[in-house]
N, C-alpha and C positions, 0 to 999 in steps of 0.2 A: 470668573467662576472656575475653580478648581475642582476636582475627581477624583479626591483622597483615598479610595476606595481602590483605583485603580496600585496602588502603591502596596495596600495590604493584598492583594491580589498575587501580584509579583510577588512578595514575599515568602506568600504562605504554599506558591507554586514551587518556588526553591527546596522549601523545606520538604516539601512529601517529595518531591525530587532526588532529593538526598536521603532519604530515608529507604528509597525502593531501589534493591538491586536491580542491577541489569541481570538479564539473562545471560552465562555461559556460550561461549561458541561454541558449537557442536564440530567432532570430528573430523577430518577429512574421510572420506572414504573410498574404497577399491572392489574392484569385482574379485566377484567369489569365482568366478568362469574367465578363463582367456576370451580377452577382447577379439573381438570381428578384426577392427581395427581402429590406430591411433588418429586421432585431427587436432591440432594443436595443444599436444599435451594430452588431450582428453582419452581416455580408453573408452569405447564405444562397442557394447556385447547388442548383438542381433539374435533376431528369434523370426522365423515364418511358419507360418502355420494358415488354410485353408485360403488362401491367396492373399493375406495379406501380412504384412513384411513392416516389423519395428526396430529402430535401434535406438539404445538408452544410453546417455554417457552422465556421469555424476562430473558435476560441474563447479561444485563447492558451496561451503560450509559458513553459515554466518550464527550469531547468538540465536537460537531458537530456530533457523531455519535451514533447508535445506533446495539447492538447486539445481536442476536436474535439463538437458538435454532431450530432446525427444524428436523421432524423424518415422514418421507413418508413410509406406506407400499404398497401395493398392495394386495389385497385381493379379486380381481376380476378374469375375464378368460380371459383378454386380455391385450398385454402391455396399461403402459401408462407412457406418457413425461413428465418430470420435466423440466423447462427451467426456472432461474432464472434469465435471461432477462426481463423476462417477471412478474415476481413480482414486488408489488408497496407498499409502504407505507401511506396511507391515514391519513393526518390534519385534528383535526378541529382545525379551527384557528379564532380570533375574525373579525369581519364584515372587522374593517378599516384595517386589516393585509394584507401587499402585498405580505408576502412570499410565497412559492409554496405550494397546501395544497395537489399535488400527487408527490411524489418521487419515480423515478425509484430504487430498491433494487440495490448493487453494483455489475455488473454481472462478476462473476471469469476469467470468458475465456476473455475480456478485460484486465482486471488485470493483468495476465498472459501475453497477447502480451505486456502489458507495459515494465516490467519486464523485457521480453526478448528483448525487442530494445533498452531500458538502459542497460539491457548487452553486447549486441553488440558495442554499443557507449563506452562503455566503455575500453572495448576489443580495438576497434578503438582506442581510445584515448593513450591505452597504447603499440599502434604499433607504434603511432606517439614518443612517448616517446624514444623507444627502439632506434628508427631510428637517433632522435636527437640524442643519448646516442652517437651511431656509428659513427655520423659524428663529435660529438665533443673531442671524444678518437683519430680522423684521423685530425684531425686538429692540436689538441695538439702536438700529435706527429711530425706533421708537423712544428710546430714553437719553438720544440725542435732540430729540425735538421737543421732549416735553420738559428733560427733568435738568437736562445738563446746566442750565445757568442757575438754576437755585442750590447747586453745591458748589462746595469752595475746590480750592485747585488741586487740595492735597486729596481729596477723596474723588476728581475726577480722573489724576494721575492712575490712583487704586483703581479706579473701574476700567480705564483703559489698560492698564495693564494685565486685569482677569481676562480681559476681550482678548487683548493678543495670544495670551496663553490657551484659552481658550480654543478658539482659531487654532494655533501649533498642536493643538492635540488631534484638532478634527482631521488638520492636513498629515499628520503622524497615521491615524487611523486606516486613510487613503491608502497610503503606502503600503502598510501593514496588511492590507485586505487583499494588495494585487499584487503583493507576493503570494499569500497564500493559495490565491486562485489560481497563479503560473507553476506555481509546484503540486497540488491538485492536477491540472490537465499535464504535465511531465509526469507522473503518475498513472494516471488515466493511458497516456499515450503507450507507456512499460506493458500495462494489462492486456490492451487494444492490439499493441501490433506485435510484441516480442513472444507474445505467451500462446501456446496452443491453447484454441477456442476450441465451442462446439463446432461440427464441420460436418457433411455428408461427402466424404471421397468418390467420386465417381471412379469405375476403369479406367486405369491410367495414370491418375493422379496422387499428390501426395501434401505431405506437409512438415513444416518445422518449426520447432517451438521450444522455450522455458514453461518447465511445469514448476510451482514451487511449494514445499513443504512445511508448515509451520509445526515443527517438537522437535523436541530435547531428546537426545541421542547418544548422550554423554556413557551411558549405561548399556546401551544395546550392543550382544554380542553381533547382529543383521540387522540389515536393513534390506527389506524384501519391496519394489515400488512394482505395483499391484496395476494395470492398465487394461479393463475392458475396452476392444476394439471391435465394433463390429459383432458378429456372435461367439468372437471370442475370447480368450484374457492371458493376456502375456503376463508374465513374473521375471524381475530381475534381481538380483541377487547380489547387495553389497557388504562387504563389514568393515570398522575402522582397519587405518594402519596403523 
């Protein structure tokens, strides 16, 4: 039993494949302020204000996205909230330009649900797999026992060799699924541990993270990346080179 289906599939995935551009890489960018100071290349501008203390360094530029540094301390007497929901990216973009000139930063704990309901689906997907797998090994065997000596050789040859193919699609399928599920949670794990979360800093404490941006920047004379912290909101200041 063959999955002709699967073939038109692939095809018709190429074709709008090639039909769709990629997006543009955006920019490198630089501070509009002399950096605090350098770390690996990186220029890293600071700002404190009402005891607590951020530095932002721009970390580089991919098609549609943008990658950002970020290092929160606390240096006050009382907590205070990081929420990365709640940072923005601010354009300036030319008069006739319609694209958005505030973009919400990408927020992790989204990310994370995505992640894990791709995993679940997937999971799902490969119950259904298993189930087929079982009903087509009871089948098999079923039209070994009942049917196979009333057909001649050259049509049990043909049925045996749907079966093997068969079969090689199902164990192709395998494969195919737990890769996706290992690059899902290497994914997962990016959001999880690399990127600044939600957080409550206590006195004393601090943190360090990738925030990342997803627009087109091709056009913007600034890039302003906008971070409420606690009660209050730092602005950093970049434009291309």
């Amino acid at each position: 039993m063959r999955w002709p289906f699967r073939a038109v599939l692939v095809v018709s995935l190429g074709l709008l494949a090639g039909c769709v551009r990629s997006p543009e890489v955006n920019p490198p960018l630089q501070p509009v302020e002399a950096p605090e100071r350098w770390l690996k290349g990186s220029a890293y501008l600071k700002q404190v204000e009402g005891g607590v203390e951020v530095e932002v360094a721009f970390l580089g530029a991919g098609p549609g996205a943008l990658l950002f540094d970020v290092v929160v301390a606390n240096r006050g007497t009382a907590p205070v909230l990081v929420a990365p929901e709640g940072f923005v990216c601010d354009l300036t973009l030319p008069e006739a330009s319609l694209a958005p000139r505030e973009v919400p930063v990408v927020d992790p704990e989204a990310m994370i649900r995505q992640f894990d309901q791709a995993s679940a689906a997937e999971r799902s997907s490969q119950g259904v797999t298993t189930a087929f797998r079982g009903v087509f090994l009871l089948a098999d065997l079923g039209d070994i026992l009942s049917q196979s000596s009333r057909r001649n050789p050259r049509e049990q040859r043909g049925i045996r060799q749907d079966q093997r193919e068969t079969s090689r699609d199902l164990d192709e399928a395998d494969v195919r699924s737990e890769a996706r599920l290992t690059g899902l949670a290497a994914q997962r794990r990016h959001w999880e541990e690399d990127c600044v979360r939600k957080t409550t800093l206590d006195p004393g404490y601090g943190l360090r993270g990738k925030v990342v941006v997803h627009a087109n920047t091709r056009l913007a004379s600034q890039v302003v990346l906008r971070l409420p912290v606690g009660a209050k909101t730092f602005r950093f200041a970049f434009r291309p080179r």
